[in-house]
N, C-alpha and C positions, 0 to 999 in steps of 0.2 A: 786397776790391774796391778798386780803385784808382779817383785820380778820373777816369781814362779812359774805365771801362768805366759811368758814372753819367750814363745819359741824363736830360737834359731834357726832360720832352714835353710840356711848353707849346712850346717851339722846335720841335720835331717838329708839333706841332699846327698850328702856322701854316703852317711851311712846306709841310706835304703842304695842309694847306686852300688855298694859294696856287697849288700844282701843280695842284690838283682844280679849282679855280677856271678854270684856264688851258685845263684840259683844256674842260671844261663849255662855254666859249664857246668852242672851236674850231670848231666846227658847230652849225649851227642848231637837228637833232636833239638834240642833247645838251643844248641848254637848252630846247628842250620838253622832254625827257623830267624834268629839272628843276625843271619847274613843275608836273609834274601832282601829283604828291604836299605840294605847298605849304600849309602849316596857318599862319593868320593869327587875329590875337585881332580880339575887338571893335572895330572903328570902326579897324582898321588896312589904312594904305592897301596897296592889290594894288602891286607895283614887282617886275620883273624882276631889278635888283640883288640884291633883299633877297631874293627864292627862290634865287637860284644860290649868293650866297653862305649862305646859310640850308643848303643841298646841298651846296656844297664842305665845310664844318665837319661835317656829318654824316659827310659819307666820310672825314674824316679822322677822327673818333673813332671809326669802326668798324675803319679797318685796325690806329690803335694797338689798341685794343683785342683785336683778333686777337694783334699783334705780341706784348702781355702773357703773354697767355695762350698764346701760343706760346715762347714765355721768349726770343724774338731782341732 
């Protein structure tokens, strides 16, 4: 393996969370559908930021995680 073919996926991780991000607040729908599943701790405040971006990191570790385990 050369250092070509040696991904990074912390770099991968942001950058698809930052795609996912972009996507998410294209449309209105897309960030409701982003908050309905929103899981907050104790005494932490509700904010729209922190669900979408809380949902773009999720979608990005599910496609890497796909990518893995698909060996791409």
């Amino acid at each position: 393996m050369t250092m070509d073919n040696i991904i990074n996926w912390e770099q991968r991780r942001y950058e698809i969370a930052k795609e996912a991000m972009s996507g998410i607040l294209s449309s209105e729908h897309s960030t409701g559908y982003a908050s309905l599943a929103a899981e907050y701790s104790k005494n932490e405040k509700h904010t729209y930021p922190k669900v979408i971006s809380r949902y773009a990191v999720a979608c990005a570790d599910a496609l890497i995680e796909e990518l893995k385990r698909s060996n791409i």
